[in-house]
PAZAPA-4460 file (N, C-alpha, C; in steps of 0.05 Angstrom, whole numbers, plus 32768, in hexadecimal, padded with zeros to 4 digits):
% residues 208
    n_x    n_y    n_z   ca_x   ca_y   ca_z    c_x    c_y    c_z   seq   type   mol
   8100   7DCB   8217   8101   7DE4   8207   8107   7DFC   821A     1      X     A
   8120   7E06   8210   8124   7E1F   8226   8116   7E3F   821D     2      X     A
   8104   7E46   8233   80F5   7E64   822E   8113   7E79   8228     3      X     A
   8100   7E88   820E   8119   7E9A   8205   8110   7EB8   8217     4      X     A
   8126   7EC2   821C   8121   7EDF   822F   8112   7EF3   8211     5      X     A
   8104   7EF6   821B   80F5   7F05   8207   80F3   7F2C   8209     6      X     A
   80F5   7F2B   822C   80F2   7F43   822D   810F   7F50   8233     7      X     A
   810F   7F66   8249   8125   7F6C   8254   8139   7F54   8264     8      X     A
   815C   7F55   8261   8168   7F47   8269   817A   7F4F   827E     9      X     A
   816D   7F4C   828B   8176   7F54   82B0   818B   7F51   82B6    10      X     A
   81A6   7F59   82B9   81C0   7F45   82C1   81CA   7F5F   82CE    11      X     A
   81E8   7F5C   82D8   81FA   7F68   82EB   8210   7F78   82C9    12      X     A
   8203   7F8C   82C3   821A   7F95   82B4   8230   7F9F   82BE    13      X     A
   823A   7FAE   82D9   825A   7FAE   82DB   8261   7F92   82E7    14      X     A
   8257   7F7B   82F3   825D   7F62   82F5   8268   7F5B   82DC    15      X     A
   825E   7F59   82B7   8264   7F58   82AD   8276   7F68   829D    16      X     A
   8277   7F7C   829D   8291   7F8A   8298   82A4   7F7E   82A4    17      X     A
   82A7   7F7B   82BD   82BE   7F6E   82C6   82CA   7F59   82B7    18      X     A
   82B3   7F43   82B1   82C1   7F23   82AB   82C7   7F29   8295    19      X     A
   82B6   7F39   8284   82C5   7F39   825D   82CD   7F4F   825D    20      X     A
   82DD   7F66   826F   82EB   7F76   8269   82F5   7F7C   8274    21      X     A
   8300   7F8A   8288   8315   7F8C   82A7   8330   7F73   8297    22      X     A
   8348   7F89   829D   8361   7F79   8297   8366   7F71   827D    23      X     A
   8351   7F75   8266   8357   7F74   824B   8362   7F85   8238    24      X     A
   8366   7F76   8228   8368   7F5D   8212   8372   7F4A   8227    25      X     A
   8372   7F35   821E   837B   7F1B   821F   8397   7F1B   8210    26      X     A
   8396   7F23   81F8   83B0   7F26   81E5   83AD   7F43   81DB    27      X     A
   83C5   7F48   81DA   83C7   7F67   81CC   83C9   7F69   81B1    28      X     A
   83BA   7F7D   81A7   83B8   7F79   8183   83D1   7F73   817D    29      X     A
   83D8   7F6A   8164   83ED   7F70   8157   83ED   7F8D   8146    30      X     A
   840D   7F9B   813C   840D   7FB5   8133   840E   7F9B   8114    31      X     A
   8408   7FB6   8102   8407   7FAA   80E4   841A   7F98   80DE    32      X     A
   8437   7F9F   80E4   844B   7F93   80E1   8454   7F82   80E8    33      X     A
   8440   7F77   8100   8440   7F5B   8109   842F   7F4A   80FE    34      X     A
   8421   7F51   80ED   8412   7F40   80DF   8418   7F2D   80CC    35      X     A
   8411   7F14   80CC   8424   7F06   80B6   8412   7F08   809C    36      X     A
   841E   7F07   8080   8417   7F07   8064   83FD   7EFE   805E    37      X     A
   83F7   7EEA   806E   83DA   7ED6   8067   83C3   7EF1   807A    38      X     A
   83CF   7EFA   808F   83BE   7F15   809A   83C2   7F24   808F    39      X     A
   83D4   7F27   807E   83C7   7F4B   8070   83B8   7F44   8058    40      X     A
   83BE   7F36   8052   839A   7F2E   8035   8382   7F2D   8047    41      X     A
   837D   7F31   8057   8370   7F26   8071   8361   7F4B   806F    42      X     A
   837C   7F58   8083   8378   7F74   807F   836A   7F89   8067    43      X     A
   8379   7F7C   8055   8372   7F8E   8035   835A   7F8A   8030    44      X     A
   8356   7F68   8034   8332   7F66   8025   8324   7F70   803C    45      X     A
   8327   7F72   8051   8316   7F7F   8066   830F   7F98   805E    46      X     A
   832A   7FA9   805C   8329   7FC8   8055   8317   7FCC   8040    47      X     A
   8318   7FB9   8026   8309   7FBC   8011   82EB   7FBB   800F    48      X     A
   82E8   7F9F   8020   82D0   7F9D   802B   82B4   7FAE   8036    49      X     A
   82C6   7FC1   8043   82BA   7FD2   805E   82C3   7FEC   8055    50      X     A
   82D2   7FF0   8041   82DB   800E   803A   82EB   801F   8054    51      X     A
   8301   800F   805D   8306   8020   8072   8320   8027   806B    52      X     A
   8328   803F   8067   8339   8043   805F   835A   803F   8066    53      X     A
   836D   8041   8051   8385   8036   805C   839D   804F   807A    54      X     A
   838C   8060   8071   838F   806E   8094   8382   8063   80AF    55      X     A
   8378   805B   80A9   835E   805A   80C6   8373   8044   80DB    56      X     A
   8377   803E   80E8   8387   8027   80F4   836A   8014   80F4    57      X     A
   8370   8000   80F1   8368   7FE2   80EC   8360   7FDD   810B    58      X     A
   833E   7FD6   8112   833D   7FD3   811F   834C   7FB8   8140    59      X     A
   8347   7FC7   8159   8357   7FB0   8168   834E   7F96   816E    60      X     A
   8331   7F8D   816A   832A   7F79   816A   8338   7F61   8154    61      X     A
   8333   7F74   8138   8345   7F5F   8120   835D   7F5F   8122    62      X     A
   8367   7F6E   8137   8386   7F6B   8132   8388   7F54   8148    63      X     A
   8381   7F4B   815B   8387   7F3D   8173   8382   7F22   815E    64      X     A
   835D   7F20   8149   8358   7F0A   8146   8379   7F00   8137    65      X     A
   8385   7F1A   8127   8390   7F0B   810E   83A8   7F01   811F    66      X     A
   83AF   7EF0   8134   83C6   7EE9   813F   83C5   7ED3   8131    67      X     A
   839B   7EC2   812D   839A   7EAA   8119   8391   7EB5   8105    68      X     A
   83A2   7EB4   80F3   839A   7EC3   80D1   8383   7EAC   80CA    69      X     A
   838F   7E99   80D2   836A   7E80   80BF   8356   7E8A   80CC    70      X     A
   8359   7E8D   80E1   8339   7E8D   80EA   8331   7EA1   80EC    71      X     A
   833D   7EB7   80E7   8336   7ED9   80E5   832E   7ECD   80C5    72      X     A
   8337   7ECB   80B5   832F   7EC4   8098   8311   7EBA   8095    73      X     A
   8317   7E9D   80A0   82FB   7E95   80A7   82E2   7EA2   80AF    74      X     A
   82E1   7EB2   80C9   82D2   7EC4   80CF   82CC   7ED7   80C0    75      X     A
   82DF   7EE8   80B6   82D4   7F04   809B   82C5   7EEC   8087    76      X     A
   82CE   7EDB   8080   82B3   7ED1   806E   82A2   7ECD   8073    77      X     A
   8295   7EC3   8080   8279   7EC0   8091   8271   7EDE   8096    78      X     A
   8283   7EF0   80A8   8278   7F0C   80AA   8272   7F15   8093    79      X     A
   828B   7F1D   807E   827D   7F26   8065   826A   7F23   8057    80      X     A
   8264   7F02   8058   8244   7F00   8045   822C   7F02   8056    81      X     A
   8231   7F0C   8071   8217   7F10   8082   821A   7F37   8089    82      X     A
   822F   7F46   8090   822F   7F61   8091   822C   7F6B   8072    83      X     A
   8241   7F60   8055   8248   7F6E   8046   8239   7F59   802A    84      X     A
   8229   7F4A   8033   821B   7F3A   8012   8205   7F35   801E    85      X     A
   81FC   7F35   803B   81E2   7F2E   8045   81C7   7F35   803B    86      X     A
   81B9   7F22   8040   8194   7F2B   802E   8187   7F2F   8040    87      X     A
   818D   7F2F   8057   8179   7F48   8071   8184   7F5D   8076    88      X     A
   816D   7F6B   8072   8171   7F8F   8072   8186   7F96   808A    89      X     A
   8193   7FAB   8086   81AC   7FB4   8099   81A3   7FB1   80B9    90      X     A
   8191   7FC4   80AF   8184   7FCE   80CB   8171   7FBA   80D8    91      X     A
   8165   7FA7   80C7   8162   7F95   80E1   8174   7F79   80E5    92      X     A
   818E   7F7B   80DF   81A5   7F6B   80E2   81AD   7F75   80FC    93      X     A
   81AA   7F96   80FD   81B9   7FA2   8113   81A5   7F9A   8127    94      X     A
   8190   7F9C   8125   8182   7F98   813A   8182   7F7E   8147    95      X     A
   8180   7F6A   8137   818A   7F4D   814C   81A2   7F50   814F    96      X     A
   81BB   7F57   8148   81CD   7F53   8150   81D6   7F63   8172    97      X     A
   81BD   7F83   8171   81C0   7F88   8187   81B1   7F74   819B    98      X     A
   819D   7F68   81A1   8192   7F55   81AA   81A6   7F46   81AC    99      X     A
   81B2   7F37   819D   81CC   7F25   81A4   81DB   7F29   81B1   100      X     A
   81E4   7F40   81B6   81F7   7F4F   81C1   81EC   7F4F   81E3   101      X     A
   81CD   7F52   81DC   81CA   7F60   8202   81C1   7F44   8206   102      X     A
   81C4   7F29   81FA   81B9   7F12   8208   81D4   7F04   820C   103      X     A
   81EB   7F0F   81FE   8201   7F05   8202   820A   7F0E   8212   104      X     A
   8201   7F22   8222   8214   7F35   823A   8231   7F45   8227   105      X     A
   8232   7F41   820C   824E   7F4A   8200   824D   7F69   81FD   106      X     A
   8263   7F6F   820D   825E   7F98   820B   826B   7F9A   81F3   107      X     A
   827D   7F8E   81ED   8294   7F96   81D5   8281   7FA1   81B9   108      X     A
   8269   7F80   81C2   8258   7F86   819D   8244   7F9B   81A3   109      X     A
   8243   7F90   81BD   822E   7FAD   81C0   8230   7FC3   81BA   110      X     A
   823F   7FD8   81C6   824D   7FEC   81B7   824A   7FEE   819B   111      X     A
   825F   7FDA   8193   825D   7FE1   816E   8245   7FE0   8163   112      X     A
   8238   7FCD   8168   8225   7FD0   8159   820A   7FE4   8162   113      X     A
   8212   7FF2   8173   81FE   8006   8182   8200   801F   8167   114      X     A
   8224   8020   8164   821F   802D   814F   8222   8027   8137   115      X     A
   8217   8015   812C   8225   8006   810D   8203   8009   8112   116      X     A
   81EA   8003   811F   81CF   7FFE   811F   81CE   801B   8117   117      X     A
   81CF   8039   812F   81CE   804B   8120   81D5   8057   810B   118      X     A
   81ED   8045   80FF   81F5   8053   80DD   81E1   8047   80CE   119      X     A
   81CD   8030   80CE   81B9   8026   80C0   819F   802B   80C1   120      X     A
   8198   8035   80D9   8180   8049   80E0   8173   8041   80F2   121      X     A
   817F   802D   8103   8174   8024   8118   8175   8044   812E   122      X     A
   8160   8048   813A   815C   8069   814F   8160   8059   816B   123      X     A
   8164   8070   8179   816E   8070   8191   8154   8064   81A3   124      X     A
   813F   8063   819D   8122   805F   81A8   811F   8035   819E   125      X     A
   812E   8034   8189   812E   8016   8186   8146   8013   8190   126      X     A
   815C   801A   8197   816F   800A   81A9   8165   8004   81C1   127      X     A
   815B   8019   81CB   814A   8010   81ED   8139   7FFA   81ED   128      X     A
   8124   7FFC   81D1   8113   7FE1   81CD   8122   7FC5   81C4   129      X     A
   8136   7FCB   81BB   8143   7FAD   81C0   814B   7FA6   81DE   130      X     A
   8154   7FAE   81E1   8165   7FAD   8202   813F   7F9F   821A   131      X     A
   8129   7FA9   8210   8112   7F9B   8218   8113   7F8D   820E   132      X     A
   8119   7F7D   81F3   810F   7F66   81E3   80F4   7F64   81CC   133      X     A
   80EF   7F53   81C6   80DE   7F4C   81B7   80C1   7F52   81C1   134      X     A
   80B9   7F4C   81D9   809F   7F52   81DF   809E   7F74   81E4   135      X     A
   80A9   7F85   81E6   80B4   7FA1   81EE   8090   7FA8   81D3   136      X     A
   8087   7FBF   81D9   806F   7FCE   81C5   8080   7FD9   81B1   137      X     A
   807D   7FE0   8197   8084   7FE8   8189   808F   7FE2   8175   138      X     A
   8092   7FCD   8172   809D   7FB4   815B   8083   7FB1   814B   139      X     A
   808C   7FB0   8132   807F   7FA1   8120   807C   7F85   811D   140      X     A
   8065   7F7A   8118   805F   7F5C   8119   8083   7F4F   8112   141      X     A
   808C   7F59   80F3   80A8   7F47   80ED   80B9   7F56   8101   142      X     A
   80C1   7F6C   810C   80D7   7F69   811E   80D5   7F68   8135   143      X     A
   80C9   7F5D   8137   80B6   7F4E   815F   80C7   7F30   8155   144      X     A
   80BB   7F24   813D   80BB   7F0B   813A   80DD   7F03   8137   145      X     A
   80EB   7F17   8126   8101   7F1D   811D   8116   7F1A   8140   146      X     A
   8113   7F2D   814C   811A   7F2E   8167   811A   7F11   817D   147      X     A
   80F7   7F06   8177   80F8   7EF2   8183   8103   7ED5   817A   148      X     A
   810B   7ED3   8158   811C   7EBF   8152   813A   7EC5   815C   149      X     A
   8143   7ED7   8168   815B   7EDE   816D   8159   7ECF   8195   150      X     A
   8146   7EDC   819F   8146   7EC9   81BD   8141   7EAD   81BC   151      X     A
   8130   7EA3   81A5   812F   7E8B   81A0   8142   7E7C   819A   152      X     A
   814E   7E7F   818E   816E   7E6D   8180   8188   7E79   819C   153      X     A
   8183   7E90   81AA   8192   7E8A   81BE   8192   7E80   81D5   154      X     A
   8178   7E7E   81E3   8176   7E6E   81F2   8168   7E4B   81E8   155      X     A
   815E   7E4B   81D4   8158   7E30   81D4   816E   7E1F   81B1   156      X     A
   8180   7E32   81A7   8188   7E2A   8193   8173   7E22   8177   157      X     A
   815A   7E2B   817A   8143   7E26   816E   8135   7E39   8169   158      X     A
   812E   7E42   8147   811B   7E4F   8144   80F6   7E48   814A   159      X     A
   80E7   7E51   8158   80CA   7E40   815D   80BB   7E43   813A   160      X     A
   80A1   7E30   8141   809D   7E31   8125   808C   7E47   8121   161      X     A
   8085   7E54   8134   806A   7E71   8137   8081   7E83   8130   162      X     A
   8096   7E88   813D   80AE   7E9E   8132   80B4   7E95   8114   163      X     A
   80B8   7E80   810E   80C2   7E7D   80ED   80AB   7E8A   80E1   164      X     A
   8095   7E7D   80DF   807D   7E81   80C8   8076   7E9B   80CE   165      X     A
   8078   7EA8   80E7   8073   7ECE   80E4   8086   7EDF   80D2   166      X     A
   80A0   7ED3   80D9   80BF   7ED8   80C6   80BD   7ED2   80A9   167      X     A
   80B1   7EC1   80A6   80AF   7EB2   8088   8099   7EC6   8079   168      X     A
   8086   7ECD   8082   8079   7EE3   8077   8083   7EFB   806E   169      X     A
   8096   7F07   8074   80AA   7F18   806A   80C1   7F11   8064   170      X     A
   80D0   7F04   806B   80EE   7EF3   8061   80EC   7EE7   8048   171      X     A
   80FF   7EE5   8039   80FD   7ECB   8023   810E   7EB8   8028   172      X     A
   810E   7EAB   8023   8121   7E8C   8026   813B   7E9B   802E   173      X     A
   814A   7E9F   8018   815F   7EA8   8024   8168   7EB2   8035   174      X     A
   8153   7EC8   8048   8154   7ED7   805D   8150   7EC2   8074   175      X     A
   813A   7EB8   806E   813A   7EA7   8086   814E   7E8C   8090   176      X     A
   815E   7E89   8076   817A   7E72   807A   8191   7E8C   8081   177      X     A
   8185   7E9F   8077   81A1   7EAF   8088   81AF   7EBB   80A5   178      X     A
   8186   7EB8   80AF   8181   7EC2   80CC   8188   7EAE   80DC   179      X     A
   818E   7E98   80E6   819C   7E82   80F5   81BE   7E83   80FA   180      X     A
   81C9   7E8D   80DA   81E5   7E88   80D9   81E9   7EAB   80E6   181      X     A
   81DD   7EBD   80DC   81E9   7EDB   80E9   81E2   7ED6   8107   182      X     A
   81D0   7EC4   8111   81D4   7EC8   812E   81EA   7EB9   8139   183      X     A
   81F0   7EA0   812A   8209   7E94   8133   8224   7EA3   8139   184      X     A
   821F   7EB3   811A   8235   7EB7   811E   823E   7ED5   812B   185      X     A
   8223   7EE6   8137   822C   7F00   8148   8230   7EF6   815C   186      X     A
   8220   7EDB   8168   8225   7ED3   8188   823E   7EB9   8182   187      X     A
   824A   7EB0   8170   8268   7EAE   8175   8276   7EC6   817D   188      X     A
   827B   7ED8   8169   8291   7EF3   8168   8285   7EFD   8187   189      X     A
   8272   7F02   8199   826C   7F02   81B0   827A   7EF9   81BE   190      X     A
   827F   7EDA   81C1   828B   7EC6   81CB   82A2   7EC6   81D0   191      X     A
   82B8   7ED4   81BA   82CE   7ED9   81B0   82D5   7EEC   81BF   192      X     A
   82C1   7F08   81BA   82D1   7F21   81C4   82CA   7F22   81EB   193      X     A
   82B7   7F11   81ED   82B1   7F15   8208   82C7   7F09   8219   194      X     A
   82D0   7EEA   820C   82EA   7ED9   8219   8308   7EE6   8214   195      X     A
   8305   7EF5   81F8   8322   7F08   81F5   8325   7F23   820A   196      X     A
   8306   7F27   8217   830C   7F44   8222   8312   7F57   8214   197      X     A
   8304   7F5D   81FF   8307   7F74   81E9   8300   7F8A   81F6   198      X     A
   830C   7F9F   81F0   8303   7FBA   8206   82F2   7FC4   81EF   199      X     A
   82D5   7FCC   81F7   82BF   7FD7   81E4   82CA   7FFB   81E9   200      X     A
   82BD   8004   81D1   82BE   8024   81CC   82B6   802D   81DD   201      X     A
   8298   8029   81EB   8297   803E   81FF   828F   802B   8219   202      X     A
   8278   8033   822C   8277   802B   824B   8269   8014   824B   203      X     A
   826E   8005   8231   825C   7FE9   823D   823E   7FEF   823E   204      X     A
   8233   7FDF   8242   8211   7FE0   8242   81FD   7FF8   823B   205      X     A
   820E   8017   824A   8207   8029   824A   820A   8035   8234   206      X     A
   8218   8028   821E   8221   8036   820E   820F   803D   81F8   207      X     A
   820C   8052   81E9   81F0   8061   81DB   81FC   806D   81C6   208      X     A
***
């Protein structure tokens, strides 16, 4: 059974900048017009999805994914029913996902969701307490527990049974079959943007 980092996660952040960002993309977005037909239904239900309007340019991460229209497809489904149909509250979605983010070393998600957490009400005083972890003071019994099923399934692929049954006290079924697959699937898209070399919005780690 592998111990999950529970507290602060010590690593070389411009070491890491370098490997998942220095010299990126990997591929260069495509412009709209390179997009083939099976990607722009792709595009539209996104726009629709997320309300972003038909000015805004489309961000560069989805444009690089949609070079494979299936599997950009694939992915907005899974994202959508966990960002845009999900049954855990916004704000503490954002919050493991920033956890995911700083156990994944990924600056790209980091960033975004530094600020997608503050459009949900995550404060500047709980970003710092994620970046400590789960044992950090100031957590509530469920988002201690919440936090620590997130180090749990990443370092051991396993929720413990003391983290479920604290979770299960506030979760309902649903929530708690939903909390396994949203970690899968922020530390895939991790995976993704860290190996594509996605250039994040702002300075990486530092970013606030």
């Amino acid at each position: 059974m592998a111990d999950p980092i529970t507290g602060k996660f010590d690593f070389d952040a411009d070491a890491r900048m370098a490997q998942t960002v220095a010299n990126g993309p990997r591929y260069a977005p495509l412009t709209l017009d390179e997009v083939s037909p099976e990607g722009h239904e792709q595009v539209n239900a996104m726009r629709t999805a997320f309300n972003i309007p038909e000015d805004r340019p489309f961000p560069d991460v989805s444009l690089i994914t949609l070079r494979h229209p299936g599997m950009f497809r694939a992915q907005m489904v899974l994202g959508l029913e966990i960002a845009a149909r999900g049954t855990i509250p916004p704000r503490e979605r954002e919050l493991a996902i920033l956890r995911i983010a700083q156990l994944a070393r990924a600056p790209f998600e980091w960033c975004e969701h530094v600020d997608i957490g503050k459009a949900f009400g995550v404060t500047p005083e709980e970003i710092e307490r994620v970046i400590e972890g789960s044992s950090a003071a100031g957590w509530t019994e469920h988002e201690a527990a919440l936090l620590r099923a997130v180090e749990e399934m990443i370092a051991d692929h396993c929720m413990s049974d003391a983290t479920w049954e604290t979770l299960a006290k506030t979760y309902d079924e649903k929530q708690m079959l939903e909390l396994p697959m949203l970690v899968g699937s922020y530390l895939m898209t991790a995976l993704q943007q860290n190996s594509l070399k996605i250039q994040p919005k702002g300075p990486g780690f530092d970013y606030r």
